[in-house]
C-alpha positions as CSV (number, residue, x, y, z in Angstrom):
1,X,8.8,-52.6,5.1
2,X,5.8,-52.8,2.6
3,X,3.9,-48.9,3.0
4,X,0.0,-49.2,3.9
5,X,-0.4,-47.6,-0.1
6,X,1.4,-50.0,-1.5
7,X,-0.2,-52.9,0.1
8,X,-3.8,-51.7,-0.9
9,X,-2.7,-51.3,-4.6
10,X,-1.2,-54.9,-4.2
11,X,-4.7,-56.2,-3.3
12,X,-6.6,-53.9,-6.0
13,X,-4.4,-55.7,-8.5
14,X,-5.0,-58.6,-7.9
15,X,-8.9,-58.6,-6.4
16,X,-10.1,-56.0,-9.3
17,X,-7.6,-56.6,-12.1
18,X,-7.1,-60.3,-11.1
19,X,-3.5,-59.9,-12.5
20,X,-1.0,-62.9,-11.4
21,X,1.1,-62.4,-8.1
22,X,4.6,-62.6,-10.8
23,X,2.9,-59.8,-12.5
24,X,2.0,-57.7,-9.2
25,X,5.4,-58.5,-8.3
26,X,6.8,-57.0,-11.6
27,X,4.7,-54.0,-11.8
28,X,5.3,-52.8,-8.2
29,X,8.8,-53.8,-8.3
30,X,8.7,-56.1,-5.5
31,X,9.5,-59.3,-4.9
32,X,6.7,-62.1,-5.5
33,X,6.6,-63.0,-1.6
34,X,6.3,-59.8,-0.2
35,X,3.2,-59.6,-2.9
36,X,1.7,-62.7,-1.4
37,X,2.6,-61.4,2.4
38,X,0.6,-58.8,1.6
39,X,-2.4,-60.9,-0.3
40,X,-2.4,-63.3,3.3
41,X,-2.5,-60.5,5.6
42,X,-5.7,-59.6,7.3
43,X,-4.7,-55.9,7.7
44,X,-2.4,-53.0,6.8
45,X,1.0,-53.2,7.7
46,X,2.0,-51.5,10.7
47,X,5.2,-50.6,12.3
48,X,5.5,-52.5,15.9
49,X,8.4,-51.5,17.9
50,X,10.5,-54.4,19.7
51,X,10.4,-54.0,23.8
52,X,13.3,-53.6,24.6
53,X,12.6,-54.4,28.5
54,X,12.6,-52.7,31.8
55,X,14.7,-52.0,34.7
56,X,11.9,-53.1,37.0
57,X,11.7,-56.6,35.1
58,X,14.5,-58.3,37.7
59,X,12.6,-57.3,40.6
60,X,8.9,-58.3,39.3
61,X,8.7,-61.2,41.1
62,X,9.5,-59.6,44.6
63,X,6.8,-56.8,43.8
64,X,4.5,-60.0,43.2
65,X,5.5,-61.6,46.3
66,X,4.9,-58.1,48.7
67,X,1.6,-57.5,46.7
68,X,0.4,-61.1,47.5
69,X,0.7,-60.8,51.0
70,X,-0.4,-57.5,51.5
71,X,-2.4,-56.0,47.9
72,X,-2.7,-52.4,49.4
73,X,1.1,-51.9,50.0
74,X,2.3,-48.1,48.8
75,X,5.2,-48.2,45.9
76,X,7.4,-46.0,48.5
77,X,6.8,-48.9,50.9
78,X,7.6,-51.5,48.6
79,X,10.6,-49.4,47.0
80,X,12.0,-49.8,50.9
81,X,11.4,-53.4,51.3
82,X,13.0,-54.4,48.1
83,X,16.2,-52.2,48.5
84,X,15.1,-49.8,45.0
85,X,17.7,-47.2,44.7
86,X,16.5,-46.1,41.0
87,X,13.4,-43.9,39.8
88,X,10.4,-44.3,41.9
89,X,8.1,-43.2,39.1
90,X,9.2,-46.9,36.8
91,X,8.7,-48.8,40.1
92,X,5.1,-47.2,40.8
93,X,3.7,-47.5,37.2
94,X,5.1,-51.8,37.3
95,X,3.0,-51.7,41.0
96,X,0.1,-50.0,39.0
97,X,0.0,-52.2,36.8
98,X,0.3,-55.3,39.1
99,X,-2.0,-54.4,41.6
100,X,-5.3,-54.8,40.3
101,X,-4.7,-58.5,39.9
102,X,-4.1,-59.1,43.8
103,X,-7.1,-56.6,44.9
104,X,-10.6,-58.0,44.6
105,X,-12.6,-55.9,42.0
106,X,-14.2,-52.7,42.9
107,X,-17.6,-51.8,40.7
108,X,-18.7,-48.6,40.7
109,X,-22.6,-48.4,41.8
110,X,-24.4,-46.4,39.6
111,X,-26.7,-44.3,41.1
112,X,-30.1,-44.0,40.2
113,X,-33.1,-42.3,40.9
114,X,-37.0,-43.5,41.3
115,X,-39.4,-40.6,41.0
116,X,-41.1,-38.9,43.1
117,X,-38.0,-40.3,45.7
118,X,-35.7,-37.6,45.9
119,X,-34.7,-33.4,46.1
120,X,-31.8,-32.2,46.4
121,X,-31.4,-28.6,48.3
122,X,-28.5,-26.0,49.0
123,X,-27.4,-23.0,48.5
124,X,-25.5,-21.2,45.7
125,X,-23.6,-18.0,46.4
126,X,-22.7,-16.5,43.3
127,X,-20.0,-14.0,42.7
128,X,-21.9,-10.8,42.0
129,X,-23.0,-7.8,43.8
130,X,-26.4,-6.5,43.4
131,X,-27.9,-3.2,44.6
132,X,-30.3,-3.2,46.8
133,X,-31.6,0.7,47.1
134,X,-30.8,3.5,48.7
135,X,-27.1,3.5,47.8
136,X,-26.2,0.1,49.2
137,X,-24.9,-3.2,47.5
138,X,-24.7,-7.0,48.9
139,X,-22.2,-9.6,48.2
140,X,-22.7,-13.3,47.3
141,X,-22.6,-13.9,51.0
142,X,-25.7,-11.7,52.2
143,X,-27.6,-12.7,49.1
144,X,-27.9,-16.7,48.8
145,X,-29.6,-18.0,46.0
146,X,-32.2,-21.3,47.0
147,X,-31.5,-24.0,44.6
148,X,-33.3,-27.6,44.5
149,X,-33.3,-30.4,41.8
150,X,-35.4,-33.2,42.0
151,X,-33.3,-36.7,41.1
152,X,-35.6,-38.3,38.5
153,X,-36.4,-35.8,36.0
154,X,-33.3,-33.4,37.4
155,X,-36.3,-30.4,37.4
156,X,-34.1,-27.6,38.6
157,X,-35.7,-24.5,41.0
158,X,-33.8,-21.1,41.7
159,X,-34.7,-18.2,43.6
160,X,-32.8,-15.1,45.0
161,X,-33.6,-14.3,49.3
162,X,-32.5,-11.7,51.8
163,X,-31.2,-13.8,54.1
164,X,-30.1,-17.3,54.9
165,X,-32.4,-17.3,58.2
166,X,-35.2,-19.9,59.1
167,X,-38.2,-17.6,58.1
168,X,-36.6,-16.7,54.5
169,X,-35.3,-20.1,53.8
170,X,-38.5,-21.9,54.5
171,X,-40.8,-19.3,52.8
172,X,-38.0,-19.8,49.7
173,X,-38.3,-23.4,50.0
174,X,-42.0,-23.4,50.2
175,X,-42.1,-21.3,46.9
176,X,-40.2,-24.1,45.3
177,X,-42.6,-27.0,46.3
178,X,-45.7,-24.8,45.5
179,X,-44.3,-23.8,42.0
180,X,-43.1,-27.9,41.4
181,X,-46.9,-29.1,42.6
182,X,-46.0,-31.7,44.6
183,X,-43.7,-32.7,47.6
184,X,-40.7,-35.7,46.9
185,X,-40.5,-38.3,49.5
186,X,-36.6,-37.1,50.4
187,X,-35.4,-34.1,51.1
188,X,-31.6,-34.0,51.3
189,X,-29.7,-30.8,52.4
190,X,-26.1,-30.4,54.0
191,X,-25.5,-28.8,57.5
192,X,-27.3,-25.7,56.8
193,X,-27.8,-23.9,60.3
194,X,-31.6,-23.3,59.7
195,X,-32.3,-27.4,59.0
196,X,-30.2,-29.5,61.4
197,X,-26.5,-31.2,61.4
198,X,-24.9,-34.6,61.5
199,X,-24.5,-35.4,65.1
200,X,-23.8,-38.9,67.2
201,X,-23.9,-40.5,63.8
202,X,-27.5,-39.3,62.6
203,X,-29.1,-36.1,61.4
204,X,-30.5,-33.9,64.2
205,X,-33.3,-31.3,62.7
206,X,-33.8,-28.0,64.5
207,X,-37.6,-27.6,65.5
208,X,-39.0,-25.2,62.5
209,X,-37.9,-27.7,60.0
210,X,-39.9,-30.4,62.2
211,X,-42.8,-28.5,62.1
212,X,-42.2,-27.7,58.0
213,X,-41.3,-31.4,57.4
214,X,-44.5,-32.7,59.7
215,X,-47.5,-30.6,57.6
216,X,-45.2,-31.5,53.9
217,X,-45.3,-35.1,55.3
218,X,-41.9,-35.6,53.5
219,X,-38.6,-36.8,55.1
220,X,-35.6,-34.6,55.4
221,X,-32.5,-35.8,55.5
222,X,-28.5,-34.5,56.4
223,X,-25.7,-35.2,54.5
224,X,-22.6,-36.0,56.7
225,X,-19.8,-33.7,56.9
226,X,-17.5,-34.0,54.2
227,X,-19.7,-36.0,51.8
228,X,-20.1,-33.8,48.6
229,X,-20.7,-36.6,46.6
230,X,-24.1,-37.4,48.5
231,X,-25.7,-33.9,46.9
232,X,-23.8,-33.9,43.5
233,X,-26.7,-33.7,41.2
234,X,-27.3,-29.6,43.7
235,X,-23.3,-29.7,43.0
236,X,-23.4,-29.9,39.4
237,X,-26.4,-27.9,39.3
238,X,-24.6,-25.0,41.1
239,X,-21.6,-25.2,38.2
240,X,-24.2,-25.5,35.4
241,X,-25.7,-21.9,36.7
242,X,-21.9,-20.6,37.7
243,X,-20.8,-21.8,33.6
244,X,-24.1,-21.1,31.9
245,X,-26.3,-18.1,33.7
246,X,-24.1,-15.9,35.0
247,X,-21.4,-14.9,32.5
248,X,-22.2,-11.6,30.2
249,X,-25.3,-10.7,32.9
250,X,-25.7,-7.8,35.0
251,X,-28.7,-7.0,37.9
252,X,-29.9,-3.9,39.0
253,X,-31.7,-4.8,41.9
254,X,-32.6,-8.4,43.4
255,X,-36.0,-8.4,41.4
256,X,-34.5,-8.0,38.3
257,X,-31.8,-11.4,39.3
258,X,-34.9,-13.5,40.2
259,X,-36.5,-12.7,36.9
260,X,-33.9,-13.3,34.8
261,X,-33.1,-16.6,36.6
262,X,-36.3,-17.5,35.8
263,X,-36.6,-16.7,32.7
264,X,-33.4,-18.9,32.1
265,X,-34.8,-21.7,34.1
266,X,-37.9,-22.0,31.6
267,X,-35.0,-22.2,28.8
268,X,-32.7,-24.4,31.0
269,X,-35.4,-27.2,32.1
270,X,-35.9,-27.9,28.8
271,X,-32.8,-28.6,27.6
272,X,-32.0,-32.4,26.9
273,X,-29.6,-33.7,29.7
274,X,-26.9,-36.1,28.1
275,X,-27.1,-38.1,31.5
276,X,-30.8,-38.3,30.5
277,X,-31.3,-38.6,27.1
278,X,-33.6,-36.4,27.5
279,X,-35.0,-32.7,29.0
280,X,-36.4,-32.3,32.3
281,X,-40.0,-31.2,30.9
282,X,-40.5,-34.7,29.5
283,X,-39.9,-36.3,32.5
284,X,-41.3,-33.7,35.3
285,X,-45.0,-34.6,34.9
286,X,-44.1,-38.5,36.1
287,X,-42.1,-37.4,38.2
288,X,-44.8,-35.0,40.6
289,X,-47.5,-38.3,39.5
290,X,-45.0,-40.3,41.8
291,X,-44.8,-37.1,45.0
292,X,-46.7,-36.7,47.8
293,X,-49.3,-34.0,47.0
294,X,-49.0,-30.3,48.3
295,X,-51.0,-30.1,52.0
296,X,-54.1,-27.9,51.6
297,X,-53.0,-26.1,54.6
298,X,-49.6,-24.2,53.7
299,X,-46.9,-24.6,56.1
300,X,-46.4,-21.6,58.6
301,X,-43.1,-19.7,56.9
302,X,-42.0,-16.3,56.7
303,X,-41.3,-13.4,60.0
304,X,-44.4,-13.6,62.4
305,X,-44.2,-12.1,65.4
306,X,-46.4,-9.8,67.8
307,X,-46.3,-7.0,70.0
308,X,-47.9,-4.0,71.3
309,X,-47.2,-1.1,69.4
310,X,-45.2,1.9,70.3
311,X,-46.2,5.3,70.5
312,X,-44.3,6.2,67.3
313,X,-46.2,3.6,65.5
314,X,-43.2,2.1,63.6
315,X,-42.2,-1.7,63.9
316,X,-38.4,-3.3,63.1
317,X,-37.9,-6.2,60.9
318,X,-34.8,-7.2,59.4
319,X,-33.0,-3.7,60.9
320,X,-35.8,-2.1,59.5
321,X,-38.5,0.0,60.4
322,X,-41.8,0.0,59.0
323,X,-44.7,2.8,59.6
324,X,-48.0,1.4,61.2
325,X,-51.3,3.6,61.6
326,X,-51.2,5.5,64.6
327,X,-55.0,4.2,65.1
328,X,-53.8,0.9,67.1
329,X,-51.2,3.0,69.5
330,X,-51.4,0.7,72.6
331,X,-52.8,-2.0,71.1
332,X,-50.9,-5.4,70.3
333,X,-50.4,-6.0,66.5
334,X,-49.2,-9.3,64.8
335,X,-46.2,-8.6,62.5
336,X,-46.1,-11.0,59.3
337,X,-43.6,-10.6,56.3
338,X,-42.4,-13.4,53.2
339,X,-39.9,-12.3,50.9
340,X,-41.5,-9.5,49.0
341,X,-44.2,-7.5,51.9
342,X,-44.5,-6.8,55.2
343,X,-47.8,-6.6,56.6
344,X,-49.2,-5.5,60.3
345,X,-52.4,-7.0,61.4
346,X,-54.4,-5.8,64.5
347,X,-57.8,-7.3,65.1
348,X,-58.3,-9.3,61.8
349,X,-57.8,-5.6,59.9
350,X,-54.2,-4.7,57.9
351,X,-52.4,-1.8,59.5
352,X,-49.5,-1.7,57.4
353,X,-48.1,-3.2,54.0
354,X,-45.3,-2.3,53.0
355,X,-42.6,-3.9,50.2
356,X,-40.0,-6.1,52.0
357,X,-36.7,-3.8,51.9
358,X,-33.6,-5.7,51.3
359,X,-31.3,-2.4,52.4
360,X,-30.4,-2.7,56.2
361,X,-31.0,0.0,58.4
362,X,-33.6,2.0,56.9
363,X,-37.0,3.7,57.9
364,X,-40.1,3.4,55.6
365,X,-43.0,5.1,56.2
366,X,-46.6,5.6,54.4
367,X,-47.9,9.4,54.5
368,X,-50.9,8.1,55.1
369,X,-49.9,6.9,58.4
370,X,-47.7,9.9,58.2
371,X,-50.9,12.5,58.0
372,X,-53.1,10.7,60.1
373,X,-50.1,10.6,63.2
374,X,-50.4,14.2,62.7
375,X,-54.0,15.1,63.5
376,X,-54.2,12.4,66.0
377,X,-51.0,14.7,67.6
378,X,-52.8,17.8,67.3
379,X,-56.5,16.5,68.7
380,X,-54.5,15.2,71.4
381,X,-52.8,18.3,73.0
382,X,-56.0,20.5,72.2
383,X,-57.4,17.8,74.4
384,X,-55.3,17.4,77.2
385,X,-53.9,21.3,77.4
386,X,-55.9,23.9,79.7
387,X,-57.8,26.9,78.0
388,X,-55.9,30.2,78.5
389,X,-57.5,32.3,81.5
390,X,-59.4,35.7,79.7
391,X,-57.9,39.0,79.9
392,X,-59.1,41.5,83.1
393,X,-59.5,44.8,82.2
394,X,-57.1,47.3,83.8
395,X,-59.0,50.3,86.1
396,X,-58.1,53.8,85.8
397,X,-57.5,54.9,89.4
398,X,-58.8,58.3,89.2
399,X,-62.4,55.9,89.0
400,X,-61.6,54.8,92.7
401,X,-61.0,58.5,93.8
402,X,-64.0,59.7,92.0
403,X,-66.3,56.4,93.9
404,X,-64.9,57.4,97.3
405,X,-65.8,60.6,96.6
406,X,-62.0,62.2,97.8
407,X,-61.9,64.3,94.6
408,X,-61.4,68.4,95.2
409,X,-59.2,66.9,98.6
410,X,-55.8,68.9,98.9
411,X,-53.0,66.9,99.0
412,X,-54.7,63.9,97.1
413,X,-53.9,63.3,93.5
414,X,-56.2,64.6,90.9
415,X,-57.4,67.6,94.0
416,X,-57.5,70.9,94.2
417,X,-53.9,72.4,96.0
């Protein structure tokens, strides 16, 4: 067979030195048809080996016949019905083959996004362990990190909070919207606890993410169980951070995480998305044109509760107990936290701030509060203890003897015997 350098000197002959096929024929030492094979073929020559058939040929036509009646039949099935006794793995790559042409076609949608449609939201647990003060340390399960990705301009949003309950996720999910500037129309989340789950074939929302939804204005909606796919751009997200973020970092405390996510999320948002063609930054400011805009009155997030406080003025959040000034003892106070302070509010006035601890189990208290418990303690038992009864002077009873006038009496002490 003619070699793929011999054929292109052939054709240089004969196109650039325009030499006669008999001379081509002489000089290459061939003979003068393979010269003008080679002259009349459209491309190199290539080696094309013979088939030499298949074992599965004879039965073809009953793998057609089964696969006409019934398109979706399994090769171990069809292996039974035609009495098969050799390899299974040459009878299932013949069905392979043969099965597409009995089975309607099946087009893949492609999705795509509007904007200002849709965000994605989950949570990512990474695998780290951060401390968190005074000598303790939380796992990827106590510290979830909020994630959300918008699906027109893939605008992704990260942040690192205590806990996965209702008052940290909303006041997490409310930083996103207020950093992003705008609301999408969709919200999509899985079966998180603090949202809602998939129930008599429809999403059931809990009552605090009614109330968030109703002042946002936006719709939320629950994936159904077992449906990755719905959420995949918060999937791949979650990868992209696991592949990308994470490796060669190390945190000292949750503050230092959230701003070195950040500071990667600046980088990260404008990098151009091959699914895109382009970064999310030049196509995030179309994106929030197309969103609802952000209510003027901020949803109600974070802890909030009231009571009336103790006399030893401290209050418990989180497994955590906060100082308050001992000035309101007795009084009720309204408790209010987000992710980073704690503050305690009696009549309009602020009783207590303190930073949001992320420790469990621990006291904090100000000295302020401290001190001023103290003179309120001391004012109080100088107020409500008696005064000492004074001192009565103690008689010498030779006075009485002396007053009665029984002095010089024999027999009497102090007399004359």
């Amino acid at each position: 067979m003619l070699c793929v350098e011999d054929w292109a000197e052939i054709r240089r002959l004969h196109r650039a030195e325009e030499m006669p096929i008999k001379v081509i024929a002489r000089v290459m030492g061939c003979s003068k048809n393979t010269v003008k094979a080679a002259l009349a073929s459209e491309g190199p020559p290539r080696y094309v080996r013979v088939g030499s058939g298949s074992i599965v040929d004879e039965v073809e036509a009953q793998i057609r016949e089964l696969l006409a009646a019934w398109p979706t039949m399994p090769a171990t099935v069809i292996a039974e019905r035609i009495g098969w006794s050799r390899s299974i793995r040459v009878l299932s790559g013949r069905v392979a083959e043969l099965r597409p042409v009995y089975l309607p076609p099946d087009p893949a949608s492609r999705t795509s996004y509007v904007a200002g449609e849709i965000a994605q939201c989950d949570f990512w647990f990474p695998d780290i362990e951060i401390p968190v003060g005074f000598g303790q340390s939380r796992t990827a399960t106590l510290l979830p990190v909020l994630t959300m990705i918008t699906g027109y301009s893939r605008w992704l949003s990260a942040v690192l909070i205590p806990t996965r309950t209702a008052a940290d996720l909303f006041a997490g999910w409310w930083g996103h919207l207020a950093a992003l500037g705008a609301v999408p129309r969709v919200l999509v989340w899985d079966g998180e606890g603090a949202i809602g789950r998939w129930c008599g074939g429809r999403s059931e929302l809990t009552t605090d993410c009614q109330g968030f939804r109703g002042t946002l204005g936006a719709k939320v909606l629950i994936c159904r169980p077992g449906d990755p796919e719905a959420k995949g751009l918060i999937e791949r997200a979650h990868d992209y951070l696991e592949r990308s973020f994470l490796p060669g970092r190390t945190f000292s405390s949750p503050a230092d995480f959230n701003t070195q996510l950040a500071g990667w999320l600046a980088t990260a948002n404008r990098r151009v998305r091959r699914a895109l063609g382009c970064a999310p930054i030049d196509r995030i400011t179309a994106d929030r044109a197309a969103m609802l805009s952000v209510p003027p009155v901020a949803p109600v997030t974070g802890w909030r509760a009231s009571t009336r406080l103790a006399r030893d003025h401290y209050i418990r959040l989180d497994s955590n107990d906060s100082s308050v000034h001992p000035a309101v003892i007795g009084r009720r106070v309204e408790i209010v936290a987000d992710l980073t302070r704690v503050r305690v509010h009696c009549d309009g006035r602020v009783v207590a701030d303190h930073d949001r601890l992320w420790a469990k189990h621990q006291t904090v208290s100000d000295p302020e509060h401290v001190a001023a418990a103290t003179t309120l303690r001391r004012d109080r038992i100088a107020l409500v203890r008696p005064a000492a009864e004074p001192e009565v002077e103690i008689r010498c009873l030779a006075d009485y003897d002396t007053a009665l006038g029984l002095d010089g009496i024999e027999g009497v002490e102090g007399g004359v015997a």
